[in-house]
LOBARO-444531 format. One record per residue (C-alpha): residue number from 1; residue in three letters; x, y negated, z negated. Coordinates in steps of 0.1 Angstrom, whole numbers, plus 5000, padded with zeros to 4 digits. Each point is the difference from the previous one (the first is absolute). Layout:
BEGIN
NUM | Ala | X | Y | Z .
...
END
This chain:
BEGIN
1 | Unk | 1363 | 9055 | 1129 .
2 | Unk | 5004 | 4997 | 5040 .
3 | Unk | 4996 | 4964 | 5016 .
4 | Unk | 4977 | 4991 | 5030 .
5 | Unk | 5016 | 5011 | 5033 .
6 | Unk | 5002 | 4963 | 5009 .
7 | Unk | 5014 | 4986 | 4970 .
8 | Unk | 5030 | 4999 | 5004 .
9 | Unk | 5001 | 4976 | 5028 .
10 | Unk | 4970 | 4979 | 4988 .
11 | Unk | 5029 | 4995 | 4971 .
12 | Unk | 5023 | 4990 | 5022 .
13 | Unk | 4980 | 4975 | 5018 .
14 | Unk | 4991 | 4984 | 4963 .
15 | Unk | 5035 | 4995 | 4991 .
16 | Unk | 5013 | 4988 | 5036 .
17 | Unk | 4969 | 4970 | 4994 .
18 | Unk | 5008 | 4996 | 4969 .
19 | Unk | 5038 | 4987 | 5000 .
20 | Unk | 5004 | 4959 | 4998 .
21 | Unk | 5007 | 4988 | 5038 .
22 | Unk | 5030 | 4979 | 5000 .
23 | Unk | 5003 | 4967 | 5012 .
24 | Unk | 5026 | 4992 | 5028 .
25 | Unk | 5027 | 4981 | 4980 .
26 | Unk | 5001 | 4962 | 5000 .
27 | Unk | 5027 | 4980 | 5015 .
28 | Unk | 5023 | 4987 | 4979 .
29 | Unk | 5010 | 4959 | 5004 .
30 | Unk | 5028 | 4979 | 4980 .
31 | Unk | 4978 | 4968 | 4987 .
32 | Unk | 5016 | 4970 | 4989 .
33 | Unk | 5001 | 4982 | 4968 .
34 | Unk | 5006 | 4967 | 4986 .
35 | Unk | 5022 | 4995 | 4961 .
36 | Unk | 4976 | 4962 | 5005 .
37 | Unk | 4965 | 5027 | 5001 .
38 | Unk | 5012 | 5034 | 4989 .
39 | Unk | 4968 | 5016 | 4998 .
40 | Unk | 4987 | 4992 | 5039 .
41 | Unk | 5016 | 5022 | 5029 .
42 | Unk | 5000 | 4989 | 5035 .
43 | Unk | 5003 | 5019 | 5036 .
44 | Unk | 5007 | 4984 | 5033 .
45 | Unk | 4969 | 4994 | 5013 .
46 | Unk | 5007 | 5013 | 5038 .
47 | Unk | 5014 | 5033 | 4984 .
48 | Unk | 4973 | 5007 | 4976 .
49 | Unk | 4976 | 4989 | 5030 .
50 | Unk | 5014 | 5023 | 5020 .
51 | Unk | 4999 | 5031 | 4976 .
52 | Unk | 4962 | 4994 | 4997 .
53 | Unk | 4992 | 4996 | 5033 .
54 | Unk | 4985 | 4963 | 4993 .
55 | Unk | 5005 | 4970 | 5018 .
56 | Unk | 5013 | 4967 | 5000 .
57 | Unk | 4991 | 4969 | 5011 .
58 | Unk | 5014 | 4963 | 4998 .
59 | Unk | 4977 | 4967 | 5002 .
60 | Unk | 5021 | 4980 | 5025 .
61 | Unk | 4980 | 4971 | 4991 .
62 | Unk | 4998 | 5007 | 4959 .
63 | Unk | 5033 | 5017 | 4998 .
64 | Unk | 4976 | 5027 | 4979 .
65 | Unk | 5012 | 5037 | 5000 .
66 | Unk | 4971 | 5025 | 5001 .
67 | Unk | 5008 | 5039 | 4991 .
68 | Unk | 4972 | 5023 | 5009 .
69 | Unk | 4980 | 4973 | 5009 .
70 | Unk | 5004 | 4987 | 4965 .
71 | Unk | 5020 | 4966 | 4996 .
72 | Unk | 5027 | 5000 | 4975 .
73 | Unk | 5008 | 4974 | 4973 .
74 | Unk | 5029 | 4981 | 5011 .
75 | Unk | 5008 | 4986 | 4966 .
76 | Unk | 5004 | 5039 | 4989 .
77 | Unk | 5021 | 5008 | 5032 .
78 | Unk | 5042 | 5003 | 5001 .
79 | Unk | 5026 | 5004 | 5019 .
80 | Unk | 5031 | 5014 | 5006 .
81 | Unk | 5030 | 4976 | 5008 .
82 | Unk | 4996 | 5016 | 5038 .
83 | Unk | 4965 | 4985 | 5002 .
84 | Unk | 4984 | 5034 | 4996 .
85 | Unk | 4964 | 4994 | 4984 .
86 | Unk | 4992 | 5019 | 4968 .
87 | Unk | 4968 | 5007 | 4983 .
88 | Unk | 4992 | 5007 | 4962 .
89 | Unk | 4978 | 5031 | 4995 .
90 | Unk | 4969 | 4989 | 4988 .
91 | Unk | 4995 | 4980 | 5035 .
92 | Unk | 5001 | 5033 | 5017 .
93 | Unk | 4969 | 5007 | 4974 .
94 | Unk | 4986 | 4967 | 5016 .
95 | Unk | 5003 | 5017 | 5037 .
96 | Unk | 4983 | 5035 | 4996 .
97 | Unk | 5025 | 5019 | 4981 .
98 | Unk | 5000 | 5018 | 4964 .
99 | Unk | 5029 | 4999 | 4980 .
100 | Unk | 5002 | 5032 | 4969 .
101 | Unk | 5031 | 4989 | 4975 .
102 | Unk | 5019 | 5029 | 4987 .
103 | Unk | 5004 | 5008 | 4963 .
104 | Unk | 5033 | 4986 | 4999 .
105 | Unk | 4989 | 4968 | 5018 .
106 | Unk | 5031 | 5005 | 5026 .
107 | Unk | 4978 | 5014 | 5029 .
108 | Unk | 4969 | 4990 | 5016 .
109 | Unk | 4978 | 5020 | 5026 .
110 | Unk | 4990 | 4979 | 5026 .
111 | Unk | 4970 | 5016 | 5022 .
112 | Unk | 4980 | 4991 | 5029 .
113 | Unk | 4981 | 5021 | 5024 .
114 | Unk | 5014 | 5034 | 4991 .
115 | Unk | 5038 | 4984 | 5000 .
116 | Unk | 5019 | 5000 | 4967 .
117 | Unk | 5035 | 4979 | 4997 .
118 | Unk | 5012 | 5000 | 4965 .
119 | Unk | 5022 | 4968 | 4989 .
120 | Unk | 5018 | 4999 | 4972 .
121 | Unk | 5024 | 4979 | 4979 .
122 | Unk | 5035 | 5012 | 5015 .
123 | Unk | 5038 | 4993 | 4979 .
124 | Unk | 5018 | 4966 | 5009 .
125 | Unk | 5035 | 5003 | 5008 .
126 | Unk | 5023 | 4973 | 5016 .
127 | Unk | 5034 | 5003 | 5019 .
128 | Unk | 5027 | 4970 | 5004 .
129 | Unk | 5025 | 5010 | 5029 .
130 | Unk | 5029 | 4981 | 4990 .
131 | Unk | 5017 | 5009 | 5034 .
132 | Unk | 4973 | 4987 | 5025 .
133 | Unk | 4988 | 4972 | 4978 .
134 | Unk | 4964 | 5015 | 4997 .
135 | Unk | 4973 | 5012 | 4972 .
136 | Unk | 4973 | 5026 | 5004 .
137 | Unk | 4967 | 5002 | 4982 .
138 | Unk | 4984 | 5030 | 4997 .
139 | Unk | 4965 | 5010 | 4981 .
140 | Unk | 5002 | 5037 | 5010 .
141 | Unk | 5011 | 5013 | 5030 .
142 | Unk | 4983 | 4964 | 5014 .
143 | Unk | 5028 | 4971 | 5009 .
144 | Unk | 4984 | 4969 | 4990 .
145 | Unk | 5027 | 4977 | 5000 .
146 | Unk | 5030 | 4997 | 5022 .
147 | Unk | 5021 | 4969 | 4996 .
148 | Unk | 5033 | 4985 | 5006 .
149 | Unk | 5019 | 4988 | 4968 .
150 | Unk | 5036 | 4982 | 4989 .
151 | Unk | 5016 | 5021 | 4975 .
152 | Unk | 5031 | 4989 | 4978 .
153 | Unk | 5032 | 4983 | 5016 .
154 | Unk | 5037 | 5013 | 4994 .
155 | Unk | 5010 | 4996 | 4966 .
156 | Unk | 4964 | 4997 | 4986 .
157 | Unk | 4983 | 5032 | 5020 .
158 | Unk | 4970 | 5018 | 4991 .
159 | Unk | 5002 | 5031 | 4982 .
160 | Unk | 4987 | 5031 | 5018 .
161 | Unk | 4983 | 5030 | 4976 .
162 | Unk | 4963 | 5012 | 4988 .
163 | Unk | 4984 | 4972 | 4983 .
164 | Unk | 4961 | 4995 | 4989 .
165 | Unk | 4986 | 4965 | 5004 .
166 | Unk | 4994 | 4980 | 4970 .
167 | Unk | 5001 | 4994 | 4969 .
168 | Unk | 4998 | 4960 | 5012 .
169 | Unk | 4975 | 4990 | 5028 .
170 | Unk | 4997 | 4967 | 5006 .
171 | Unk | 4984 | 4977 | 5028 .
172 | Unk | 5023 | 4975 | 4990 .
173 | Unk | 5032 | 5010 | 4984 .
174 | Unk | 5032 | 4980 | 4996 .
175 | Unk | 5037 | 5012 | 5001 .
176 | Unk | 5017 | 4995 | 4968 .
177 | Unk | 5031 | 5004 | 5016 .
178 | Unk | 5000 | 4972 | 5026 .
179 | Unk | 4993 | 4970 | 4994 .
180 | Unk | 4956 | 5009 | 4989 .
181 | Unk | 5000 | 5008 | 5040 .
182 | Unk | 4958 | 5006 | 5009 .
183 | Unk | 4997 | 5040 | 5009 .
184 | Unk | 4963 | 5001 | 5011 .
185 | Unk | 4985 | 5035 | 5001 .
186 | Unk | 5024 | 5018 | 4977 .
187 | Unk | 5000 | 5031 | 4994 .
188 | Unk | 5026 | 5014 | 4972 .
189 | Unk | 5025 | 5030 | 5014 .
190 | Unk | 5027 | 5003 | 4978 .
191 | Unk | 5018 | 4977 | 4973 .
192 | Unk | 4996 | 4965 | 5020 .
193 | Unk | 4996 | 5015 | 5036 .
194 | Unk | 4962 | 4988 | 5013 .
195 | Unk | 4986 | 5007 | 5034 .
196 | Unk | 4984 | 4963 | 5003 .
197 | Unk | 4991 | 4981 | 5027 .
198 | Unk | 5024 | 4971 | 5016 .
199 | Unk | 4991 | 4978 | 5027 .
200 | Unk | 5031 | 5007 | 5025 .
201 | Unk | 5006 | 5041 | 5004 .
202 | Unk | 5030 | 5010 | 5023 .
203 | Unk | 5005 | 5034 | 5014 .
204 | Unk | 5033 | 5001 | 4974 .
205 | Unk | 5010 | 4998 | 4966 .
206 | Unk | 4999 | 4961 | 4988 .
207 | Unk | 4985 | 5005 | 4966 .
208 | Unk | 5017 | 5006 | 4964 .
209 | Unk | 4986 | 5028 | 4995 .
210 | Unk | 4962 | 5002 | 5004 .
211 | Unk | 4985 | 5010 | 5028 .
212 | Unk | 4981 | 4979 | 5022 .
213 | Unk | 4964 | 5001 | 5017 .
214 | Unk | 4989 | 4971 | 5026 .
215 | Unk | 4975 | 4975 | 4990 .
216 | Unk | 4994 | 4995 | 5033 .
217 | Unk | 4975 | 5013 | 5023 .
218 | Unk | 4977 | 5026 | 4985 .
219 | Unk | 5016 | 4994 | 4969 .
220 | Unk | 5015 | 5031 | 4990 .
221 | Unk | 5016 | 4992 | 4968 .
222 | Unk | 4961 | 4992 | 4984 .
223 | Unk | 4988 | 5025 | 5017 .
224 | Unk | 5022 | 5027 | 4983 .
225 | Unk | 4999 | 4986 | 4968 .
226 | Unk | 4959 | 5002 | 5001 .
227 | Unk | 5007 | 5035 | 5010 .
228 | Unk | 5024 | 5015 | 4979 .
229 | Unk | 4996 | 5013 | 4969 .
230 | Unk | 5022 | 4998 | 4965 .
231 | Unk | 5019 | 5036 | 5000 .
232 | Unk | 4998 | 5008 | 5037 .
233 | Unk | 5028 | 5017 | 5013 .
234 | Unk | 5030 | 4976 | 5016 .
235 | Unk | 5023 | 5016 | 5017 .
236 | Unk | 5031 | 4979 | 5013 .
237 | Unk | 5021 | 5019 | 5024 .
238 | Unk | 5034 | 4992 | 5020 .
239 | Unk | 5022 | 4974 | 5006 .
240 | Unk | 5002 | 4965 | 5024 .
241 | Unk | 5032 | 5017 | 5028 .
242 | Unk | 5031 | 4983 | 5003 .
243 | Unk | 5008 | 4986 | 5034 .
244 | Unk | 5015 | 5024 | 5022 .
245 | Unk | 5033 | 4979 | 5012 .
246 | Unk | 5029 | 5021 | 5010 .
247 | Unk | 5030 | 4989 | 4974 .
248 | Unk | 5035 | 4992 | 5010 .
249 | Unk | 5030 | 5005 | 4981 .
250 | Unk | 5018 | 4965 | 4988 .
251 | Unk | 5024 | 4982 | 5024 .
252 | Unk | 5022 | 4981 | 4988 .
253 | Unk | 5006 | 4961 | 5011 .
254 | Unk | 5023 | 4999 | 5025 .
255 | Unk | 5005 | 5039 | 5008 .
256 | Unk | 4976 | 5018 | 5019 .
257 | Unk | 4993 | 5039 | 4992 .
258 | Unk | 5009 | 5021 | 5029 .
259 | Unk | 4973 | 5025 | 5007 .
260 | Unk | 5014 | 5039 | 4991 .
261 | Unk | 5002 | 5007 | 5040 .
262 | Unk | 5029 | 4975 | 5004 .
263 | Unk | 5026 | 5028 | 4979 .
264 | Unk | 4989 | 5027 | 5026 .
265 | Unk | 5007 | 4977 | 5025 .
266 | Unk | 5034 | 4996 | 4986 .
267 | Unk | 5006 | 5028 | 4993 .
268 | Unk | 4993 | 5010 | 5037 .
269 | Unk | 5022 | 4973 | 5016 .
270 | Unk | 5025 | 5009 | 4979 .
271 | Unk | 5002 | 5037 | 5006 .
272 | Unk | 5000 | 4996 | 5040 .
273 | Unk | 5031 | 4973 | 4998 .
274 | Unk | 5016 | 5024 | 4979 .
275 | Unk | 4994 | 5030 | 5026 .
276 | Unk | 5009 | 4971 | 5027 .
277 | Unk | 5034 | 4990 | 4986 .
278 | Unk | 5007 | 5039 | 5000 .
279 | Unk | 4990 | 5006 | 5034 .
280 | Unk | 5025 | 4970 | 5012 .
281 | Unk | 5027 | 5013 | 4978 .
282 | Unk | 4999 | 5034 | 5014 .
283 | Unk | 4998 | 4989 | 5035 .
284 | Unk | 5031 | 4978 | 4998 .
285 | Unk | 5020 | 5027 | 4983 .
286 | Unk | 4991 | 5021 | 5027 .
287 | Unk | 5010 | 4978 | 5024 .
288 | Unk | 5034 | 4994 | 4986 .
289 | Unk | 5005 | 5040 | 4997 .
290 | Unk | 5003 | 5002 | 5040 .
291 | Unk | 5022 | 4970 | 5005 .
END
């Protein structure tokens, strides 16, 4: 059997049409979650506005927020303890976009005029620096918390090692230890070591053990106890540096310590009297040999 002089590249043209055209791939953002509503994931709303290409817009006068032209519901709004504004993902449904879930229900597929961003549900982790006072929160590679803490004093210092959070979680919890103390916002880290909130938070240990987040301000103590999750990751790295003050040996009352130099000194004098006297001594029997 012989094939048409033209069908071979008729054949070719067929398959070349025929192949599935891929889609450019989708942008990939770390969303943030909440242990208080596990199941809703948030973006920053100038970031996700940005990767659309929408627009915002505040209401001076209303204090509204519109996105794509769309006003958001404050009431479903967050933020993060920097004042940066995020938004669930069914308000970015509200505003023009459509969200696909994946099977797994970790990912989401955000599209809007021909521009995909996928957002999914990234691993917590958190990191205590014992040596510069400070904890980390992380929900992927995303920072969402950095704040100062007061780790455990000398003699009652907090442990460093790789810890999960949990198993007790408590908005109110109260040390057995001392005295039914109030530790609001606790979260469990190992044996009886909470990070908690505390009203007064200096920039050095001062605690007996626990680690402690400011009440003040933003609140970052509730904050990261509405954030984080039983089991995450803790990681508690470190240790508070001792004050670099340059020792002296012991003096006793009444005695001072001469300083090393002072024996070379001696030993110096002493060597040019010695060659001195021996100078003199020759002279003068010099001088009585010509007498």
């Amino acid at each position: 059997m012989r094939w048409p002089a033209n069908f071979g590249p008729a054949l070719f043209t067929l398959t070349i049409f025929a192949l599935p055209l891929t889609a450019p791939a989708a942008e990939v953002i770390d969303g943030i979650s909440f242990a208080d509503d596990p199941h809703t994931l948030f973006v920053p709303v100038e970031e996700i506005a940005l990767a659309l290409g929408w627009e915002t817009q505040l209401n001076q006068e209303s204090k509204d927020i519109f996105l794509n032209g769309q006003a958001l519901n404050a009431t479903r709004l967050r933020t993060l303890t920097n004042g940066t504004l995020l938004v669930p993902l069914d308000e970015l449904q509200r505003a023009g976009a459509t969200t696909t879930w994946g099977d797994d229900g970790m990912q989401a597929l955000v599209a809007s005029d021909n521009k995909n961003i996928a957002i999914q549900f990234a691993n917590k982790r958190v990191e205590v620096d014992l040596a510069n006072q400070h904890l980390r929160a992380y929900q992927g590679a995303r920072l969402v918390l950095d704040s100062s803490i007061s780790s455990g004093r000398e003699g009652k210092k907090t442990p460093p090692g790789e810890f999960k959070a949990g198993p007790i979680k408590s908005p109110m919890h109260r040390s057995r230890l001392y005295h039914n103390a109030p530790m609001p916002w606790s979260v469990q880290v190992h044996e009886n070591i909470f990070i908690h909130g505390f009203r007064k938070v200096p920039r050095h240990p001062s605690s007996h053990g626990c680690i402690r987040l400011p009440l003040t301000g933003a609140n970052p103590a509730k904050w990261f106890y509405n954030w984080i999750d039983l089991g995450t990751p803790v990681s508690i790295k470190g240790h508070w540096p001792l004050a670099t003050t340059t020792t002296r040996a012991p003096v006793r009352i009444g005695k001072s310590a001469p300083p090393a130099r002072s024996f070379l000194r001696r030993a110096i004098i002493a060597t040019v009297i010695t060659i001195a006297g021996t100078l003199v001594i020759w002279f003068i029997s010099r001088g009585r040999g010509k007498i």
